[in-house]
C-alpha positions, 0 to 999 in steps of 0.5 A: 631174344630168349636172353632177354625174354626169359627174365619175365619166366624166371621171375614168375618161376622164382615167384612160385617156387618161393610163394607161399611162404614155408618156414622149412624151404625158406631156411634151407635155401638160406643156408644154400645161399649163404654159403654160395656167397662165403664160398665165391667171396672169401678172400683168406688174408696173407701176411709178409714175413722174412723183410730184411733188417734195414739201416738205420741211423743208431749207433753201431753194434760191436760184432759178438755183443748181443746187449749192443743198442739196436739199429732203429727203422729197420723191418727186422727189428720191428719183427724181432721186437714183436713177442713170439707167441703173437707172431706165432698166434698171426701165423696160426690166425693166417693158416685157419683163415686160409683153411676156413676158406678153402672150405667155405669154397668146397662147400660152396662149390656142393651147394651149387648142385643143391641148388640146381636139384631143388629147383629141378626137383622142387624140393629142397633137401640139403642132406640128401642133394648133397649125399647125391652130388658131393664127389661132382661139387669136389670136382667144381672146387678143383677145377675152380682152383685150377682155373683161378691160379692159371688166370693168377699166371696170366695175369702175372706174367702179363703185368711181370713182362710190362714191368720187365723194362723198367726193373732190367732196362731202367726204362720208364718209358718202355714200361709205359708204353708196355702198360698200355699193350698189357693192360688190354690184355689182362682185361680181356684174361680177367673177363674171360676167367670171369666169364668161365667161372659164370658159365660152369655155374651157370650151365655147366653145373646143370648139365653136369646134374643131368649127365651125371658127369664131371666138369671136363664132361659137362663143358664138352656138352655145353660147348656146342650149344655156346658156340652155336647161340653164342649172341644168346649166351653174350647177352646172357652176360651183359644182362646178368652183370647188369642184375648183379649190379641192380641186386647189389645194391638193393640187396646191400640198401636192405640188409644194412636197414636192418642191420641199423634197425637190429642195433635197436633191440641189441643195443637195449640189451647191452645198455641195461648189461652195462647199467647193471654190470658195469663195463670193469666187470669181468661178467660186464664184458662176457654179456656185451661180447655175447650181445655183439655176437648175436647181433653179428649172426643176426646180420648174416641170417639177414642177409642169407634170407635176403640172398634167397630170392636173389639166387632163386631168381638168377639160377632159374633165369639160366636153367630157361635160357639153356633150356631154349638154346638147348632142348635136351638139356632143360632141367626144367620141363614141368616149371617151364610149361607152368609159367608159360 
């Protein structure tokens, strides 16, 4: 099966596209990898505001008195209580978060074809891949929104009618028994909205680079081809979550070594900063702040270089089963042959 057979191609592809090592390829793929990662991962946080004040046990607030005593325990109060600039500033915190990661995902979603163009070309230039394919990883990004919020829809609405009984009937049991129908039903919505996002990056993304078209396009291409050698493409998955788990871990074990070894010379810095500054000092605090930082970034670099073998490998291991299930659209010809 080419689903198993071409994770030995793909490693070798892997070994000689990164092998010998040149500084130039290896820090460019690491910012390709990194903000594949951050693109795909960044979950931006919320915040609940608008609770109602609750009733609590205080002594009651005569109406028209403003200086009256307040009524302890209720949500309300805590909010008021809070000063409005830090109200204000967890807003604004919320609202870049969410805009870093909006685009952290765009960007990510351009870096898909940064990927699959350095490896088609053998050659890997950020500025001019994404020059060429920026409006195709636009396009990614929106059908990426689209699909998460219909998969959010699916899901909600599944657990909004297992839940139905309990809130308008006030039925514990027939909730219970309509959780056991739904929550089949969200797993297989998760797994397929899973499976959809995987294979528009996995197969999608390359016949769209060689069809130069858009994503709709691109699935109306590689949807015969799944349909088709559909036991290929299901093993594909189950091997590729089988790797993601494996890599996981051993990618996970390896950068938190070196994050714990990077403490060393930090650490070093930041106790003869303290030793000579002191930690009251206004300079004291600035130099341990700037170490941290540094160390921060450090473990992110890390990681990114750590990440290049890994996406190297994955990507080339679906560019070899789409080229066996799939002549015309081998992205791959040349590195094909040479590893076979």
């Amino acid at each position: 099966m080419d689903a198993t057979s071409d994770l030995e191609d793909a490693l070798a592809a892997a070994k000689e596209f990164l092998l010998p090592f040149e500084w130039g390829r290896w820090w460019r793929l690491a910012l390709v990898a990194l903000f594949l990662s951050s693109g795909t991962a960044l979950n931006p946080p919320s915040i609940q505001t608008g609770l109602p004040s609750g009733v609590g046990g205080g002594a009651p607030v005569e109406p028209g008195s403003p200086d009256g005593p307040a009524i302890p325990g209720g949500a309300g109060d805590v909010i008021d209580a809070l000063p409005a600039d830090l109200i204000a500033l967890a807003i604004a915190l919320v609202i870049v978060a969410t805009a870093l990661g909006v685009v952290l995902a765009a960007v990510g979603a351009i870096m898909e074809f940064v990927l699959i163009e350095s490896l088609r070309q053998e050659t890997v230039s950020i500025r001019r891949y994404v020059s060429r394919r920026w409006r195709q990883g636009l396009r990614l990004f929106g059908f990426n929104v689209v699909l998460g919020v219909v998969a959010a829809l699916v899901v909600g609405t599944l657990i909004a009618v297992a839940l139905a009984p309990v809130v308008l009937l006030d039925s514990l049991a027939l909730t219970a028994v309509a959780l056991v129908a739904v929550v089949p039903a969200v797993l297989v919505a998760g797994v397929l909205a899973a499976a959809a996002f995987g294979f528009t990056s996995a197969f999608v993304v390359p016949a769209m680079v060689l069809e130069d078209c858009g994503v709709l396009a691109g699935w109306r291409r590689f949807l015969p081809v799944l349909r088709r050698e559909y036991k290929e493409y299901v093993a594909f998955a189950l091997v590729y979550v089988a790797l993601l788990i494996i890599v996981g871990i051993v990618t996970g074990v390896a950068v938190g070594i070196g994050a714990i070894l990077l403490v060393i010379p930090f650490g070093v810095v930041a106790l003869i900063a303290v030793s000579l500054l002191g930690t009251a000092s206004t300079a004291g605090i600035a130099l341990l702040v700037v170490v941290g930082v540094l160390w921060l970034l450090s473990v992110i670099a890390l990681f990114a270089f750590v990440q290049v073998p890994v996406v190297t490998f994955l990507r080339y291991y679906s560019l070899f089963l789409l080229g066996d299930t799939e002549e015309s659209l081998d992205l791959i010809p040349e590195r094909r042959a040479a590893v076979r």
